[in-house]
Every structure is written in C-alpha cells, then in structure tokens.
DRENLUM-198529 format. One record per residue (C-alpha): x, y, z. Coordinates in steps of 0.2 Angstrom, whole numbers. Each point is the difference from the previous one (the first is absolute). Example, Ala and Ser with C-alpha at 12.3 -4.5 7.8 and 13.67 -1.06 7.14 Angstrom:
<recs>
62  -22  39
6  17  -3
</recs>
This chain:
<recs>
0  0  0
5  19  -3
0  10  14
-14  9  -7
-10  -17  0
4  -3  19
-6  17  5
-14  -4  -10
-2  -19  7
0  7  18
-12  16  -4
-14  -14  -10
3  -12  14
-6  10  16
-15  7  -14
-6  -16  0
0  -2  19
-10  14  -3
11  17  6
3  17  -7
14  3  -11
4  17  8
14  10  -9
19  6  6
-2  12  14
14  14  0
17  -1  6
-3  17  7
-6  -8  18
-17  6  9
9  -4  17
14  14  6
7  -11  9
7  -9  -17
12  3  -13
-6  -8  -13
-14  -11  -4
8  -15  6
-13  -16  1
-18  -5  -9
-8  5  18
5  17  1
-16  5  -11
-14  -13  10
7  8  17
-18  10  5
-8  -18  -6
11  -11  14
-2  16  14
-20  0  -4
0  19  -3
-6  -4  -17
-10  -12  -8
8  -10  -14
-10  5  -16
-3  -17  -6
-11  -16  -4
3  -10  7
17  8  10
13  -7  -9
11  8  -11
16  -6  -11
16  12  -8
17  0  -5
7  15  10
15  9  -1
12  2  14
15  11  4
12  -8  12
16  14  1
-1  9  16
-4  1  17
-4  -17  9
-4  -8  -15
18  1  -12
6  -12  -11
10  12  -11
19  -8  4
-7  -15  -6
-6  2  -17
13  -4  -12
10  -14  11
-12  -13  3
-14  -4  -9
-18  3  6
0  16  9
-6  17  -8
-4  18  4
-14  -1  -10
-13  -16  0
-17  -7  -3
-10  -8  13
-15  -11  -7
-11  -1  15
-18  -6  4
-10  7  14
-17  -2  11
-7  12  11
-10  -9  11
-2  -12  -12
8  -18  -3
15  -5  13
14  -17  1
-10  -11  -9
-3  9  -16
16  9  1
10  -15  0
-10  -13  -10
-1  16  -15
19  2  2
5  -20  -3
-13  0  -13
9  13  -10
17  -3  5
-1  -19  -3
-17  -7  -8
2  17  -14
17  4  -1
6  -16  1
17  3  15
3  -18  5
-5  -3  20
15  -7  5
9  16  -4
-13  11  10
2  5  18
-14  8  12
5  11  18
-10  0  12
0  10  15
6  -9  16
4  15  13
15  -3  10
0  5  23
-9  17  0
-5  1  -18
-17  6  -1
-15  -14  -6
0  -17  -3
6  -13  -11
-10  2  -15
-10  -19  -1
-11  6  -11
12  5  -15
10  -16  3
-15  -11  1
-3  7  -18
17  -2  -7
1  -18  7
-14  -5  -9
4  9  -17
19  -9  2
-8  -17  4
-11  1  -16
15  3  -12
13  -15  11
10  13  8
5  -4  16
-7  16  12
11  -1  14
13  3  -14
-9  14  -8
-7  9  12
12  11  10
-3  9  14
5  19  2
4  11  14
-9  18  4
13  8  -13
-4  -11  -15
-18  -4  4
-11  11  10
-5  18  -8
-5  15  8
-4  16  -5
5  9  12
7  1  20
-22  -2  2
-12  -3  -13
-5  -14  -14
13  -15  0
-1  -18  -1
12  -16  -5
6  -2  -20
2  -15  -7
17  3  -15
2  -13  -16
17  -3  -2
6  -9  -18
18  -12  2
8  5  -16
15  -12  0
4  -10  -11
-7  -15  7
-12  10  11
3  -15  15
6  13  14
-13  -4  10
-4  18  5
17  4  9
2  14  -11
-19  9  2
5  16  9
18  1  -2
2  13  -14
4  -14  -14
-2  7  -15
-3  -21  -4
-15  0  13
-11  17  -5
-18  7  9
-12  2  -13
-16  3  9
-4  4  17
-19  -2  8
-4  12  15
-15  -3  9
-6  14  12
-8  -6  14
4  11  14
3  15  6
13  4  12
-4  11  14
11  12  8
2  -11  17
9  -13  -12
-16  -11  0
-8  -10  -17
-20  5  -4
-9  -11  -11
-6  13  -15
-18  -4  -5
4  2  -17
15  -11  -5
11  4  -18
13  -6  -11
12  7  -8
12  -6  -12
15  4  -10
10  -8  -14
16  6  -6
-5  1  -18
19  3  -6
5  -16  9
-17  -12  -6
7  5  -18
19  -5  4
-10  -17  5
-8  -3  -14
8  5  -13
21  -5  7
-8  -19  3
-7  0  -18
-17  -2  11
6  -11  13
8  -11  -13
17  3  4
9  5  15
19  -1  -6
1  18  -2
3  14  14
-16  10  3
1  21  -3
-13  11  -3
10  9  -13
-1  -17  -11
-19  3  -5
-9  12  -12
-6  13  13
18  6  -2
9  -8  -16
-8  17  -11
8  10  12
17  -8  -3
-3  -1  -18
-3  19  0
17  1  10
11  -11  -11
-9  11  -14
7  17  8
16  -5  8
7  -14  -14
2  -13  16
-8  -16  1
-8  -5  17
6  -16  7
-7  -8  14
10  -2  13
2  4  18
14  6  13
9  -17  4
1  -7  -19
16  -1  -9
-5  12  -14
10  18  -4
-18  7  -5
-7  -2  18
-1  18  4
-6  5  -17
-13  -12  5
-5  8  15
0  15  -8
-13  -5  -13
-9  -5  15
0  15  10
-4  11  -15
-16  -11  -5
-5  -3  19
3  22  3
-7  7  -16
-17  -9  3
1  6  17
2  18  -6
-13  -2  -13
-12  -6  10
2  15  14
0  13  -12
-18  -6  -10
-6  2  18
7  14  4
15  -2  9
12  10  -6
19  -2  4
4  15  15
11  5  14
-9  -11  14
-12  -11  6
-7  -13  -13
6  10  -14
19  -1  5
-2  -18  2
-4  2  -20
13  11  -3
13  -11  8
-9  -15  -11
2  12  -18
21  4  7
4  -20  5
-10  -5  -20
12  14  -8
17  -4  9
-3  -19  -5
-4  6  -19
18  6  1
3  -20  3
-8  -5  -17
7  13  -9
-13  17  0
14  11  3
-12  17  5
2  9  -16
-22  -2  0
-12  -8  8
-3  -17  0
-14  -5  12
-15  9  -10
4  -12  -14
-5  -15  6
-17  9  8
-10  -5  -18
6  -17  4
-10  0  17
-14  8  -5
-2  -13  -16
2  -13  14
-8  5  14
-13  14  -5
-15  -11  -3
0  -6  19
6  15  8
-7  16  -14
8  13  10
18  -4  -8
-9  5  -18
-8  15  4
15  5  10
12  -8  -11
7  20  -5
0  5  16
11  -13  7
12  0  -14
0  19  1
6  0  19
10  -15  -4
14  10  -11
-3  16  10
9  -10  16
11  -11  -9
8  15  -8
2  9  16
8  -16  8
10  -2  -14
10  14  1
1  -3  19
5  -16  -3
17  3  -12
4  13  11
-1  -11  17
8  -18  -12
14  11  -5
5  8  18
-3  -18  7
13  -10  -13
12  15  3
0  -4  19
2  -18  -5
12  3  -9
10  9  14
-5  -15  11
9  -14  -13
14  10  -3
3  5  21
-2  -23  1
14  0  -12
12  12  9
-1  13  -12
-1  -10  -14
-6  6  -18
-14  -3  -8
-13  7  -13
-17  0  0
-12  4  -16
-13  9  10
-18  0  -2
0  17  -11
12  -8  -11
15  8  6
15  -9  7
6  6  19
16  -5  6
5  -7  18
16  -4  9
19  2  -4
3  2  -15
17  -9  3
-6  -14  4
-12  -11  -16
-10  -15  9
5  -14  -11
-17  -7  -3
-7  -4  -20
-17  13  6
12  12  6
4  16  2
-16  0  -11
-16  -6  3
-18  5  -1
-10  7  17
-13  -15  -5
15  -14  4
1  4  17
-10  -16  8
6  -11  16
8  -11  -13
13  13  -6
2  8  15
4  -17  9
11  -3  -14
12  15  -1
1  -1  20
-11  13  7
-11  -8  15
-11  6  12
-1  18  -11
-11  11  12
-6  18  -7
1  12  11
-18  5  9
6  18  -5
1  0  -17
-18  -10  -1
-4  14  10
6  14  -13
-9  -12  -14
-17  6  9
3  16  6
7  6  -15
-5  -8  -16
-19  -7  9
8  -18  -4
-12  -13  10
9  -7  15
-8  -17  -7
8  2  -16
18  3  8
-6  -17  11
-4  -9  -17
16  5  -8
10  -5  13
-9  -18  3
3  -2  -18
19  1  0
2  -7  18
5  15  7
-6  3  19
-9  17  6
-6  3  18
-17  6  -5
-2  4  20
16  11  1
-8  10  -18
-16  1  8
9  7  15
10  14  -11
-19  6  -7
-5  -2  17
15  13  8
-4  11  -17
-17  2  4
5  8  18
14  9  -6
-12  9  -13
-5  13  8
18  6  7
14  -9  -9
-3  11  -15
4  17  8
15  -7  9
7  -6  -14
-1  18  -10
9  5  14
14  -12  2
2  2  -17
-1  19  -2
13  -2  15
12  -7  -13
13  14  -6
6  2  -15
4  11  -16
-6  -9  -15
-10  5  -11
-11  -14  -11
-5  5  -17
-18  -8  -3
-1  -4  -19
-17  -12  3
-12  11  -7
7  -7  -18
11  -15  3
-6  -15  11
21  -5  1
14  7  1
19  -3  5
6  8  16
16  2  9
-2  -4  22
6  16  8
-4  -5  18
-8  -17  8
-6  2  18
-8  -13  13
-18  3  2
-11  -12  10
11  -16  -5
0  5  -16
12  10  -14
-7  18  -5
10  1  -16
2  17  -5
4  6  -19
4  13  -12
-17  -2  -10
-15  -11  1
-17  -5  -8
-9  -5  17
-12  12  5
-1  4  20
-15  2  6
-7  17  3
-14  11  -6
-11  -14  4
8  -13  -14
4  -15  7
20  -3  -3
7  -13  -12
7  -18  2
12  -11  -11
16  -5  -1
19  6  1
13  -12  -9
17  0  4
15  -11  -9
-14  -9  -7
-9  -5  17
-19  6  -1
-7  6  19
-19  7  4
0  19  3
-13  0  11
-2  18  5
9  16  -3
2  14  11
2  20  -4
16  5  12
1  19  -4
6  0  -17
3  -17  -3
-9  -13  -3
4  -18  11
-5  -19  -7
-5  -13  12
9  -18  -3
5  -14  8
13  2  14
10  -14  -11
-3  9  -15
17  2  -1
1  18  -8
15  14  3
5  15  -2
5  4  -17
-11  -16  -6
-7  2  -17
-22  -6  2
-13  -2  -14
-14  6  8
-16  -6  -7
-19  3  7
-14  -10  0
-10  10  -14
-15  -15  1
-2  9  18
4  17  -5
-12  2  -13
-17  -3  11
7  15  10
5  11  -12
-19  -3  -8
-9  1  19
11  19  0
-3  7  -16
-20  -5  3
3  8  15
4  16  -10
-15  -3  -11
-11  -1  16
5  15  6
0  10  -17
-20  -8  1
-4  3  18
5  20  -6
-13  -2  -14
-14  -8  10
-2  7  17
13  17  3
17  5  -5
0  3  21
-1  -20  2
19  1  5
12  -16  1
2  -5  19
10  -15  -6
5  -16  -9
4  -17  -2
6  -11  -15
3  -16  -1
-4  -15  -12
-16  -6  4
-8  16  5
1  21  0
-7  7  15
-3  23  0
-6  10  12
-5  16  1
-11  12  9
-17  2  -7
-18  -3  7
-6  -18  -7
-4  -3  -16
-15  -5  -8
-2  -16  -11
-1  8  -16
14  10  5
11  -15  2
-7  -6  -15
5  15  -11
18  -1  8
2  -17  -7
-9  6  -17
14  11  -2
13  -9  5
-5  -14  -12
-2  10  -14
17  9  -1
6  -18  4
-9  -7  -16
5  18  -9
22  -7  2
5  18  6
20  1  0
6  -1  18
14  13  -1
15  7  14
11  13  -1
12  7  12
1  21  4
5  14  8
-13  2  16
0  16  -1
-8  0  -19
-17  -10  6
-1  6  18
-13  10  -4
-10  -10  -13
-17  -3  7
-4  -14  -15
16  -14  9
-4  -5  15
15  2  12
-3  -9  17
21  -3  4
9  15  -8
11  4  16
4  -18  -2
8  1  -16
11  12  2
6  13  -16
-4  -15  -14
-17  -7  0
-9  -14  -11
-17  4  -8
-9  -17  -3
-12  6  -15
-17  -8  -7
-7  4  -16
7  15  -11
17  0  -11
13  -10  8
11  6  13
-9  19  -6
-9  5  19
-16  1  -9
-10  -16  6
-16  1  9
8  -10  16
16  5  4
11  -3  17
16  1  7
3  -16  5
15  -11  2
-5  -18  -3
-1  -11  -16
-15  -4  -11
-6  -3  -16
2  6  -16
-18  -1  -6
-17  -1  7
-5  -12  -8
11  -12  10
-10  5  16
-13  -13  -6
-18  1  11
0  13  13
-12  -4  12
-4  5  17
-2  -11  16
-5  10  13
-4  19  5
-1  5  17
6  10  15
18  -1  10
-2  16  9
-10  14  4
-2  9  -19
14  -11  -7
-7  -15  -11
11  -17  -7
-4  -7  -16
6  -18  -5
1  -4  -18
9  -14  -13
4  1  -15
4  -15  -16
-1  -18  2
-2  4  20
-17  12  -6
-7  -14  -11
1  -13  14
-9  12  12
-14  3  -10
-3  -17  -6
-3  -2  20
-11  14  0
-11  -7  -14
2  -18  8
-7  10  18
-13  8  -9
-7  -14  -11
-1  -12  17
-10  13  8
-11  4  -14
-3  -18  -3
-6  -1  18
-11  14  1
-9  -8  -14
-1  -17  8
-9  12  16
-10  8  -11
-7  -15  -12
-4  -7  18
-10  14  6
-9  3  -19
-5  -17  0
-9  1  17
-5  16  -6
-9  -9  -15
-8  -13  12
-6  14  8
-9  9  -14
10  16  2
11  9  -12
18  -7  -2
13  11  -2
9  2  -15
19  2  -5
4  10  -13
17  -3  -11
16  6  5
-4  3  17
14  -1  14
2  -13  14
-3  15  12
-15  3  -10
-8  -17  0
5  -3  19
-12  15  2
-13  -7  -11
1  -17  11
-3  13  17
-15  6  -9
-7  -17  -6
2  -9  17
-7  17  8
-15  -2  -10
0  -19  1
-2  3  22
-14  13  -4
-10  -13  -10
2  -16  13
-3  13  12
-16  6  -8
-6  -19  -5
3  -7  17
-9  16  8
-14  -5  -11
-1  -16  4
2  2  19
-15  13  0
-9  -13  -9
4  -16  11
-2  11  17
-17  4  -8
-6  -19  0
7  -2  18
-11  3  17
8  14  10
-8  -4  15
11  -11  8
19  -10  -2
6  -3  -17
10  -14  -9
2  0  -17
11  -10  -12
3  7  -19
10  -2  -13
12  17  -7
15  11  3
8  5  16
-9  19  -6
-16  -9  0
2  -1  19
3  15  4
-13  6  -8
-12  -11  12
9  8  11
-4  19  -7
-18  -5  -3
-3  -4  18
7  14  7
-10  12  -11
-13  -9  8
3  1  16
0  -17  3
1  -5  19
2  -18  0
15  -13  -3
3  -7  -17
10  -11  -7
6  -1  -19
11  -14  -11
3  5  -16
8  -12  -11
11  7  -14
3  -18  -11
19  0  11
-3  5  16
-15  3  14
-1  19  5
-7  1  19
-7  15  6
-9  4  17
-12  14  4
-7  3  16
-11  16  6
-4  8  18
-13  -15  4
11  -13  -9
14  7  12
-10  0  16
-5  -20  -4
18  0  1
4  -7  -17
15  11  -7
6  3  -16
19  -7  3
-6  -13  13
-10  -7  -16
15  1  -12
12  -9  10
-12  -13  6
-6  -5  -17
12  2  -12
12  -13  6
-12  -14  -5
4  3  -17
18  1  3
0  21  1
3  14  10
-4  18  4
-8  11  12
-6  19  2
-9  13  14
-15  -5  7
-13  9  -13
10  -6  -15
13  -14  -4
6  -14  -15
9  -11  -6
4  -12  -14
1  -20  -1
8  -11  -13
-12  -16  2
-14  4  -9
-7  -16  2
-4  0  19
-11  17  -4
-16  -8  7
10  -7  17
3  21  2
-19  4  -6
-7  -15  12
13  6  15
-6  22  -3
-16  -6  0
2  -11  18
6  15  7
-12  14  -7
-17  -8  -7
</recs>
C-alpha cells in the first residue's frame, strides 16, 4: 500500500465503525500552555473535561492529525536525522469516543485492522498493559488484558508472551497533575529479522521493536488529594504514528519480508522529497544510518533532516506560524537555520534559496489531505527564502570565523606547524610556521569540508577543544546560533563546554549595563599620538602598517596608520572582520576610537608588532544591513520633516543590521501620519535617488538652514555632508546632513522601509522603530499572517452569531468586501450584541407566557426546556409580579439542567430559601450552586435525573 492508501485504510475503517472523519486541527495550539499542537487529543480536550459536548452521532470521531514535537517538554529535534523514526513534524491517525464505546471496542477494532485488514502477522505483535508498580495510582488493568488474551489465543500466540506489562511511565496517561486520566494499552511490532525476541526489546528504544499505536482509555479523574474517581462517562483515545505504520508496511514488502532494517525515510511519504533534493543538489540519498560503514552517512542524515525540517516549516507557516525571535516561532526559526546549515552538507552552498523549491513537492503530496499547504503554498515559499537568505549570510560569516579558529586550534596541536585551509568563501587562509611543511599528502592544503574526526585523528590532533570564548564571539557578533557552533563542533569531534559559553552570555548580560562605559574609559585612558586615516567610506580593505599594539582586557588593541573599520559613534554600530598578518587570518572583533587613532581588537596570540604589515578586511555582508538601516534613517528624517514639522528635532539614533531606531521630540503621531512617512520614504526608495558625500569647510554650510547639522562642533573645521537626491556631491538634495557614518550609494538599495512601532520614551520626545530590505519584507509577511488569523476568526464569531441570528428570524449582519479584521471584529460585537437582545426578547416572551398558565397563589415547581436566559426571565416575570411565594425552576438546555430558586416574603417566612434550595437539590443531579435568600441558581450536568430534582422541589414546596 502507498502511504496515501494507509491514511486512507485507517480514515474508511473507523467510517465504517461508524465515526466522524473530522479534519487536521491547527498546529497553532488552543491551549497556552503548549507549543505546538503536539498530540490528536489536543483538539477533543473540552470533550474529555465535559465543558463541551462532542458534536457527533453517535460520539466518535476518526483523523489523521498533525503534530509538532520540537520544543518544550515534548522535543525530539536532536533525534531526527540519526535514528530512524523520530520527527519534528508527524501524523497521528487516531479514533475517539466521548462517552461512547470503551476496552472492548477499542481493542477488538484495533486487531481487526491491524491483523484481520492489514494483514501484520500476530506473532510479531506486542500489547502493554498497565500494571502500576508500589504507590502508582489504579489497578492492574484486567479488563484490557482479559481482551488481549483472548484476541492472542484465537490467532495461537502464546499471551503470557505477548502481553507485557507496563509501569506508570509507559502505561497510565494523565492529563494533568488532576483531571481525566486512565491506563493505555501500546501495540508494539518486533521488526527483526526473525521477529522471535520474545518481547525483550518492547520499550527499550529499538529501532528493531517500534510503538505504532497506543489505546488510552480515560476512566478517572484524579483529584487534588491524590485519589482515583470513577468518571461517569468513560473515553478512548487513540493514536498511531502514521510515519512509522508506513515504514511497516511498505519496508516488509507487507509483512512479507523482514530482512531489511525498518526507517521511515524508506517509504513514499518521503522518497518525493528526496527526489526533489537529489534534483536540486545533484546527490543521491542513500539510506544509511550513524554506525554503518558507508562515507555517505552524514550526507544521509542530511537528506534526512532537510525532508524531516522543511515539512515541519511548511506546515507551521500554512497555519500561521511564522519563523520569529521567541516562543513557538523561534523553535521554527532554529528548525529553517539547522535545514539550511545541513544543505551546505549536500551541496546548496547559500548563493539562493533552496527550501522554497521543494514546497510544490509537498503541496502535490500532501495538499489533498491537509488543503492549507495549497492555498498557502505562496506564502510559505515566500517566508521560506526571505529567512533562508537572512541566515545565509549569517551563516558564511559565522562558518568562516569558525574554520579560521580551527584552523588556529590544528596548527597550535601541531606546535606551530603549517598548514592551509581553502575556506568556506573560497579563499585560502594560512596557519602555523611557515618553516615548518607538515609532511602529509592533504597538506599544507586542504579543503575546510575535510576536517572530520577521521583526519584530525589522523594528522595527530586529539581532544581539540574550541575555546568557550570564541563560540561566544560567533554569537555576540555575527548572531551565529550557539547550536550551530555545538553541531560543528560534534561533527569534527572537537569538544566545547556549552555550560562555560552559556556562562560568558550569562556574565555579558550583567555586565551590559556598565562594562560598556568602563571600557570607553580604559580605553580613552590609553595615550597615544597616532593618527588613523579611515579610508572605509570607499574601500572595504586596505593594507596597513601597526604603529602601536597595547593590552586591553586580555586582548591586543592594534593600532595603525589607516583603516577601513568604522568605530562606532553617531549611533552606527562599529565594524567587525579580520586583520592578517604574515599570512595568519585573526577576527577583529571590535575597534576602538583612541583620540585620533583608531585601535583593532584581536586575539592576545594574534601575534602582531609594531611595524607589522596587516590586510585589513571588513565584514561587508554585516556592514551593508547598517549602512541601509542609516541611510533610511536619513530618509525618515527627511520624511518626518515633510509630514508632521520641520520642529520634530532628532533626539537620537541607533543603527544596526536588523533594525534603525530615531527619536525625536514631537507630540504622537497619528496613523496616517506614519503612514505618509513610510509613503515617502518608499517612494524615493523606488525613485533610486543617488546617495552622495562630500567633505567641506564648516564654515561654508554653518548657516544653511536646508542640511541638517546636529554634530557640527563635533567635526571640527572639515565636515562631511551626506546628500540625498540632487546632482551628485552638488549640496542641492532635498535631505541633506552632516554626518560621519557609511551608507549607500542609492535608494533604491534601502529595499522596503517600514515601520514597527511609534510611541513615547519621554515626556514630548517619541521613538520610532523601523526596518528596512529583506528584514522589512519578513516583518510584513508577519503582519499579514497576524491579520489574516484574526480576520479569519472574527468571521468564524460572526457566522456563529448570524446563524443563530437566522434561527431567530432577525436580520443577520452583513460583511461587505475589503473590510479589515478590526472592522469585522466589530461587526461580530454587533452581531452577538443583537444575538443577546433577541434570546433575551424570546425568552421574556416566553416566560410571560408560561407564568401566565401558572397559579400564583401558592409554591411553584416547574420544569421546561430552554436557555440559561429563559430562566432568568421566570425569574423577571415573577418579580414584576410581585410574586410572594417559593418557586422552583429546571430548565433543560439539550447539555446541561439550569436550576433556579425564587422565594418571596411568605416563601421566606415558611422558611424555604432561595440558596437553601440550590444547594439541597442540585447535587442530585451531580451539580452545584447557591445564591441569597430571595434569589439563587445553579447548573447540573446530568440531565437525566431532572425528574429525581422535580419529584425532590416538589417534596419540599407542594
């Protein structure tokens, strides 16, 4: 069978035990509490907790559901890849009854399909049953082994073989610390060769003994005092790994042959994706695992993770989920980085996105079961090469400063040593002595992809550890994931302390807030005469002669006669890159402004001196984010001038590459005042304005009120006007500034400006938060994502209400085209506004005319059938009145029994009671509530024992 025709098997099979075939719920959970949805149950909760009727006839219900397992208590992301059943992303095919069916069914239906329909020989299959050990909560469930026994006996399996018994870990579910729980019963599959284990392998993580279905029944709920209540209505609930039913079937030729080692990769739910893969990236999939003798084992896990990942991705994002900076959406971000770094792996080397290729594939595969991925098939491959471009670029920068400290680690193991590295951006960096050749064939040259255990055990470096430090300058520097580093490193059996790393962000998080001002002045505190010429605003290199190094916080400050590194100030974050020296490449991981000079942070073993000759070379991938972010931020400011008032005066700034940030004081603006800004912005972006700067005498544009100067006395006699339209380098564009940072040389580099936020810092002075390019497009795709999800539920609230509406006989409201999700959500207020008038208005009716028919002379008890409004109008109608007596009311809504208690000044003096009444009766019925004296209710779930209430109300008052 395909694994279309398994989903399809199962779905037909529970149709003809006569459930629903309900579709997919979400993988954007209803419960806060949870990541992801994570488990077929997570959408029948209110059905289990009885705060919601299940909706159907008879209670039952079937899916296939999909699950996210990657984050939070839940997390199987390390595994995916290196064994062969475990994935971020799932479906579960489960069948349920609420209330309904229990054991007998649930069992008998599950080796009717499993072995009577599917044909899975009996002596290979394995049932747990629960057996709670000293202290476990329950009994040993008799029932669900009775059933298996019988069900083995039949087929000439031996039970006391096949029937295991599981502790409260394996074999008892709970919902919760209190609530619905009850004892599972888990099919287990022996999937050796000669499948005659004899069930020593059932719940030892074998990948040669695999869970495939496991039966819950909910029978209890536990109470906070650690106690077991019987619940009156009893459930099931099921679910089968449908990934692992298809590795079943289809890796046994169904159940024919057992020679072969099961995977889940080795079936059609994932051999298109490979296909598409091998399509892309010219590799061909082999499957093999971590263990087997084959040089393609970590291409192999590649494919894996990639296939496993980009459904994961897909998934989210047709539901919404976009990747982001926390939460469930970080989980999905680190999902999208981990798929993109093992691309490298099969040979997608970042020049475009690969990932929103193979989305066509998964929507031609899995689009008829789960619609979603085909209406949202753009969207996902929009947001797909959005963030795999950003990571891209985040990725060469942290690979390359990663293989360069590797490269110092080999070459320290090998005393100095020489050798060559061609690194990740196809450029060869040197290491080592150059005195001294390592007589190895793959040396001095190798490629950065070489680098395995193997080679390193090889040439003689063991137990390589990178330092925590560096790891720690991959993330604080280039935004390189600390998992990533973790990976890298686990790949080429090099050892990190992932605690002591943890502990640096740790210490940098507290020195935040003061290390940076002690630093300035340590450094400021440094004396010297030099002068450093910057030449960055054209160059991203330059050669350089070292006129003074100096200690600085157990690291080098290399000082020179020129650089291309800009230093932070004016609100430009400074540059990072690299210095090399005698051929040895080190990180520059900050520099420092020391009067005139300018002073380069490196490695305390960097090895530079005075008189040294350096290339200096930036990172321009990180440079170019911050010089768009600051040119915008001269746009913004041009257009905040145009908007709102040329007295909007800039307070401050902040540019970085993910963001701009301005500030200045104003009153706050309106929407379609930001609006306009960005309008503005955008279309001297789209209009490719030359971005022009020329240096002049201060004293020539002091008093020009059309160039904004904010720094003059900062500049000294010489001052750089940054220029925005006009002739080029002519002072006679509509923004101009002085201004000493870098940018770029055309708006139309900016990309999309838009504007995150708007909004007070101080008293009169406002902040606005903006991005710009690829960083722009991914923010709006999340706006749109936000506001479809919200406009799509306002219309679920609103059909709800129109339909009542219709039942009703009153006009439904109507949505026009185009409107907002603001504006529907106040169409749905007005709909369920005039919904509550209308029940009100019919049950007033009604009440008026029951209370007509009634004798008001004496005690009433009266038992009808309505809504909880109904009752309080009964009790309207008697006030208006003046009714003196005691009454009693049950209202039966079709779910539930609405009790109400009435009693006037004579019902009082009989000493009757309103609240007395409440709590006396509606126990019998299994409910509660209470009230004042005059007036009480409450509510009851067990509709059925209404006349035991009506016979006890009218013992008490007729």
């Amino acid at each position: 069978m395909t694994s279309a025709e398994i989903r399809n098997s199962f779905l037909e099979f529970f149709k003809e035990k006569s459930h629903t075939v309900v579709p997919s719920a979400s993988l954007l959970p209803q419960s806060p509490g949870l990541l992801f949805t994570n488990a077929g149950m997570n959408q029948f909760v209110p059905y289990f907790l009885g705060t919601e009727k299940a909706p159907y006839d008879p209670p039952r219900a079937a899916d296939t559901q999909k699950c996210i397992r990657a984050g939070g208590k839940h997390n199987d992301l390390e595994d995916v890849g290196y064994d062969t059943y475990h994935h971020t992303l799932f479906e579960m095919l489960g069948n349920w009854s609420f209330g309904d069916y229990f054991k007998k069914e649930a069992i008998e239906w599950a080796w009717e399909l499993v072995v009577e329909r599917w044909g899975l020989p009996a002596n290979r299959l394995y049932a747990t049953v629960y057996a709670p050990g000293e202290g476990d909560p329950s009994e040993f469930d008799q029932e669900a082994y009775d059933l298996w026994k019988a069900l083995f006996e039949k087929a000439g399996v031996d039970p006391a073989v096949h029937i295991v018994n599981g502790n409260v870990k394996d074999n008892f579910w709970m919902m919760g610390d209190t609530g619905p729980c009850g004892p599972c019963s888990e099919l287990h599959v022996d999937m050796t060769p000669e499948g005659d284990t004899g069930g020593e392998l059932v719940n030892m993580d074998s990948d040669l003994c695999i869970e495939i279905w496991n039966l819950v029944f909910i029978q209890y709920n536990a109470e906070a005092d650690g106690t077991f209540r019987d619940l009156p209505a009893k459930h099931v609930d099921t679910g089968m790994g449908f990934e692992r039913v298809c590795a079943l079937i289809q890796n046994t030729d169904g159940f024919k042959d057992f020679s072969r080692k099961p995977t889940n990769y080795n079936t059609d739910v994932f051999s298109p994706i490979f296909a598409k893969l091998e399509e892309l990236s010219g590799k061909k999939y082999v499957d093999v695992y971590p263990g087997d003798e084959s040089e393609v084992v970590e291409e192999a896990i590649a494919f894996r993770v990639i296939a496993d990942h980009i459904r994961t991705l897909s998934f989210s994002i047709a539901d919404g989920i976009l990747p982001g900076n926390s939460g469930r959406n970080y989980v999905l971000r680190r999902i999208l980085r981990r798929a993109v770094k093992y691309g490298r792996t099969i040979g997608f080397d970042g020049t475009e996105p690969f990932l929103p290729k193979v989305v066509e594939t998964l929507v031609a595969e899995f689009g008829g079961v789960f619609p979603e991925l085909k209406l949202r098939a753009g969207a996902i491959m929009e947001t797909l090469a959005v963030e795999e471009n950003l990571f891209n670029k985040t990725l060469d920068r942290g690979m390359q400063s990663f293989f360069v400290e590797v490269g110092l680690l080999i070459s320290n193991a090998l005393e100095g040593k020489k050798i060559s590295i061609l690194m990740p951006n196809g450029k060869m960096s040197h290491f080592g002595d150059e005195g001294n050749v390592i007589p190895e064939p793959k040396f001095p040259e190798f490629h950065w992809s070489e680098i395995t255990p193997e080679l390193l055990k090889r040439i003689g470096c063991r137990d390589l550890k990178f330092p925590p430090s560096e790891a720690f300058k991959l993330y604080s520097t280039y935004g390189f994931p600390l998992d990533l580093t973790v990976l890298l490193c686990r790949e080429r059996g090099i050892t990190l302390d992932e605690e002591a790393v943890e502990a640096r962000m740790e210490e940098d998080r507290e020195l935040s807030r003061s290390a940076q001002k002690s630093e300035i002045v340590r450094a400021v505190d440094i004396s010297t005469d030099v002068e450093t010429a910057f030449v960055g605003f054209e160059e991203d290199d330059c050669e350089a002669e070292v006129l003074e190094v100096h200690e600085h916080d157990g690291q080098l400050l290399v000082m020179t006669d020129r650089t291309v590194f800009f230093t932070e100030m004016g609100g430009q974050e400074g540059d990072v890159g690299t210095l090399e020296v005698e051929g040895k490449v080190v990180l520059v991981s900050r520099t420092l402004k020391v009067g005139g000079a300018v002073g380069h942070l490196v490695d305390a073993n960097a090895g530079v001196q005075v008189g040294s000759r350096v290339l200096l070379k930036i990172d321009r991938e990180r440079r170019l984010p911050i010089e768009v972010h600051h040119t915008a931020t001269h746009l913004l400011h041009w257009a905040l001038h145009e908007v709102v008032s040329k007295d909007a005066a800039q307070q401050g700034s902040s540019v970085s590459p993910e963001r701009l940030r301005f500030d200045f004081n104003s009153k706050a603006l309106t929407d379609d005042q930001v609006l306009a800004i960005e309008e503005k912005v955008n279309a001297v972006v789209e209009a490719g304005d030359v971005v022009s700067w020329v240096e002049v005498p201060h004293e020539e544009v002091k008093d020009r009120e059309d160039i904004m100067q904010f720094f003059g006395d900062k500049y000294g006699d010489l001052v750089r006007v940054v220029q925005i339209g006009g002739g080029e380098k002519t002072l006679d564009g509509y923004s101009m500034e002085l201004c000493g940072g870098t940018h770029v040389r055309n708006t139309k580099e900016v990309g999309l400006f838009k504007i995150k936020s708007e909004g007070a810092i101080a008293s009169g002075v406002r902040r606005i938060e903006a991005v710009c390019g690829s960083a722009a497009e991914t923010y709006v795709a999340e706006l749109a994502e936000k506001e479809a999800g919200e406009k799509e539920e306002a219309l679920a609230k609103l059909a709800v209400a129109n339909e009542q509406l219709g039942k009703l006989e009153v006009a439904e409201v109507v949505v026009a085209d185009g409107l907002s999700a603001k504006e529907v959500k106040e169409l749905a207020v007005q709909a369920e506004k005039a919904l509550k008038k209308a029940q009100a208005a019919g049950a007033a009716r009604m009440a008026d005319a029951m209370l007509a028919e009634e004798n008001l002379t004496g005690n009433m008890v009266l038992k009808v059938e309505g809504s909880a409004a109904l009752l309080q109008e009964l009790f309207n109608g008697l006030k208006k009145l003046h009714y003196t007596h005691a009454a009693f009311f049950v209202v039966d809504d079709g779910e539930r029994l609405h009790l109400g208690a009435l009693c006037g000044e004579e019902g009082n003096d009989a000493g009757h009671g309103a609240g007395n009444l409440i709590k006396e009766l509606a126990p019998i019925a299994g409910g509660k509530g209470g009230g004042k004296p005059d007036m009480a209710r409450g509510a009851a779930p067990e509709r059925e024992k209404a006349e035991e209430v009506l016979v006890a109300a009218k013992e008490k008052l007729m």
